[in-house]
C-alpha positions as CSV (number, residue, x, y, z in Angstrom):
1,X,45.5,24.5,179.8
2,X,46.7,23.1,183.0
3,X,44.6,23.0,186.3
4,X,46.1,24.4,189.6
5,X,46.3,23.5,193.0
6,X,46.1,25.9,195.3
7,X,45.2,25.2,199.0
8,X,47.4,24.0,202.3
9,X,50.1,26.4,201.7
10,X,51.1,24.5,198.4
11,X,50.8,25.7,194.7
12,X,51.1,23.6,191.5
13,X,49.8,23.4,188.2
14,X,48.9,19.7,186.9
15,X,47.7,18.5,183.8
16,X,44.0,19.0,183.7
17,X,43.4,15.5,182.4
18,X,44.5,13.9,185.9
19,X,42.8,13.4,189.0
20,X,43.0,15.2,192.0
21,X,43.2,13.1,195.3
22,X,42.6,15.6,198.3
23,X,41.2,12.6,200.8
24,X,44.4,13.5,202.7
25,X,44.5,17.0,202.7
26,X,40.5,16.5,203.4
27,X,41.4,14.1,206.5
28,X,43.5,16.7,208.1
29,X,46.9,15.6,206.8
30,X,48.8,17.9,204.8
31,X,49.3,16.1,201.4
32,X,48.1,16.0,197.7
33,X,47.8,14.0,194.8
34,X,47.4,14.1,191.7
35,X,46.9,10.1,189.2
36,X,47.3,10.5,185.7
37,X,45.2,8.4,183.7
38,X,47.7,5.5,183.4
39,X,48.1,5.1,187.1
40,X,51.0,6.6,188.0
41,X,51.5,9.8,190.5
42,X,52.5,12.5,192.1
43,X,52.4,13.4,195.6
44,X,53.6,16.3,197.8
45,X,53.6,16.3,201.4
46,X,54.1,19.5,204.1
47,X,56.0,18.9,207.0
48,X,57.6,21.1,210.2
49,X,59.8,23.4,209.1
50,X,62.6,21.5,212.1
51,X,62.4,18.3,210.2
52,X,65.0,16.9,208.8
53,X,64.8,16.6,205.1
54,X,67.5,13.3,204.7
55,X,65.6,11.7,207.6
56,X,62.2,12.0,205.4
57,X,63.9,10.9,202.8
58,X,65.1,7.8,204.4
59,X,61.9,7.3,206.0
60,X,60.1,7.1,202.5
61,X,62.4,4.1,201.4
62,X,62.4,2.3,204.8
63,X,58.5,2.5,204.2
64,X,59.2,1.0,200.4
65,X,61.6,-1.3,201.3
66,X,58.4,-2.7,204.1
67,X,56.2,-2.9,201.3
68,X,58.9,-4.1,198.2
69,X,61.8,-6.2,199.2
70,X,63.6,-6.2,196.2
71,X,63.4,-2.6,196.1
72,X,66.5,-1.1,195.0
73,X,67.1,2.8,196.4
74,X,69.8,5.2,195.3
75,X,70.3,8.4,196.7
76,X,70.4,11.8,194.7
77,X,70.5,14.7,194.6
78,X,68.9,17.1,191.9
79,X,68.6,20.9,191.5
80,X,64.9,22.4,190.4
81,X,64.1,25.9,190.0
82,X,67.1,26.4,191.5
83,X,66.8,24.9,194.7
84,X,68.5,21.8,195.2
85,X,66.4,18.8,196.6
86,X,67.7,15.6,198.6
87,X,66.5,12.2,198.0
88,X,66.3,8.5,196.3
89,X,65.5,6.9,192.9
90,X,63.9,3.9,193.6
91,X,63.5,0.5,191.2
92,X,60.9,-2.3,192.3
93,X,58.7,-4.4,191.0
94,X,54.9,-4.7,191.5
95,X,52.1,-7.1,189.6
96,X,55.1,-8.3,188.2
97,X,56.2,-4.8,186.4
98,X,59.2,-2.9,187.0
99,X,58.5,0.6,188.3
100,X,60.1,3.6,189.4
101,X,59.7,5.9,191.6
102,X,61.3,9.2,193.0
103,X,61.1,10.5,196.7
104,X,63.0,14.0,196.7
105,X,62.8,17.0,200.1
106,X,63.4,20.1,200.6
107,X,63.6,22.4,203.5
108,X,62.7,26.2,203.1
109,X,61.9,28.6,205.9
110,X,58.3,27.9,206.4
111,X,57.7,23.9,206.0
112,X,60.2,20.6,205.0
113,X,58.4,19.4,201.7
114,X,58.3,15.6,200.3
115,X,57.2,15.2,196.7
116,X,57.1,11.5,195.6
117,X,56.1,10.3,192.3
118,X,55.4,6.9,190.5
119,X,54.6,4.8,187.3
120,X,55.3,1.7,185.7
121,X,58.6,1.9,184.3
122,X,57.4,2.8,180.1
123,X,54.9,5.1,181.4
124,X,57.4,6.8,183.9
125,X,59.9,7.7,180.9
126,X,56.6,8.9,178.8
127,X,55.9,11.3,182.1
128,X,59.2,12.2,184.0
129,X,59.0,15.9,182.0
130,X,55.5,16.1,183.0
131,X,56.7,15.6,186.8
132,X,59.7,17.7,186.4
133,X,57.4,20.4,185.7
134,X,54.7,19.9,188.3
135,X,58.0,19.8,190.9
136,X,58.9,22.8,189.2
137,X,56.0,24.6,189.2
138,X,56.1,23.8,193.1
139,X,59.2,25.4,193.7
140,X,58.2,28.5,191.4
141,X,55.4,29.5,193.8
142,X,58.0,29.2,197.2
143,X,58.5,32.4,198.6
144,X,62.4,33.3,198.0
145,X,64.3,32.2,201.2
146,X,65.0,34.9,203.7
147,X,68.7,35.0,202.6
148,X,67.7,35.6,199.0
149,X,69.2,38.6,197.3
150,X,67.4,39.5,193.4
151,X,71.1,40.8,192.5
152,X,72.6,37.5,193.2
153,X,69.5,35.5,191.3
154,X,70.6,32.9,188.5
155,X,69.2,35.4,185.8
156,X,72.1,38.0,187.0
157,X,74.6,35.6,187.6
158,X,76.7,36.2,191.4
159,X,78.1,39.4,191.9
């Protein structure tokens, strides 16, 4: 059964085996994460609604490239839940292992969102369904966007 996290304006359901990291949410900034037992994570961060979610993006691997030189960034896009995201697949090593990690944004009426995960390379493969669906889960509990119309949902099909 998966646990939930509920609080700051976000909702997701994790795996109930990993940890929950609130020390920023509990310091006044607006983040979470969540460490599964190997190591790796997954992080979501709220931001004003007026920022820009390609500059966040950008920010998060100017911040990886300060910390990993050789870090190698491409930049995606990717569609969850039906709402497409903006943002970079990053390669890099650390304690000499390769590891991967994925910074992706999104901007919706009420807050610009940055959800960042990361493992070692082996245990990223083992994981990426299990942080597909704790993004997923995220976008699930958004409130539609203003210009959302149930007839013209994915389930219909466009009119």
């Amino acid at each position: 059964m998966p646990a939930e996290f509920n609080k700051l304006g976000i909702t997701f359901q994790y795996p109930d085996n990993w940890e929950l990291d609130e020390e920023d949410a509990l310091s006044g900034r607006r983040s979470v994460t969540v460490v599964s037992p190997g190591g790796a994570f997954w992080s979501i961060s709220v931001h004003p609604g007026s920022t820009d979610p390609v500059i966040l993006a950008e920010a998060a691997v100017d911040a990886m490239k300060a910390e990993y030189r050789e870090l190698e960034a491409e930049i995606t896009r990717e569609t969850v839940a039906g709402r497409e995201m903006v943002g970079y697949d990053l390669s890099f090593y650390y304690l000499d292992l390769t590891n991967t990690a994925s910074v992706r944004c999104i901007r919706t009426d009420r807050a610009t969102y940055t959800l960042f995960c990361q493992a070692e390379d082996r245990e990223f493969e083992k994981l990426h369904a299990v942080f597909h669906a704790m993004t997923a889960s995220f976008l699930n509990n958004l409130k539609p966007p203003k210009s959302w119309d149930p007839r013209r949902s994915e389930r219909n099909g466009p009119e």
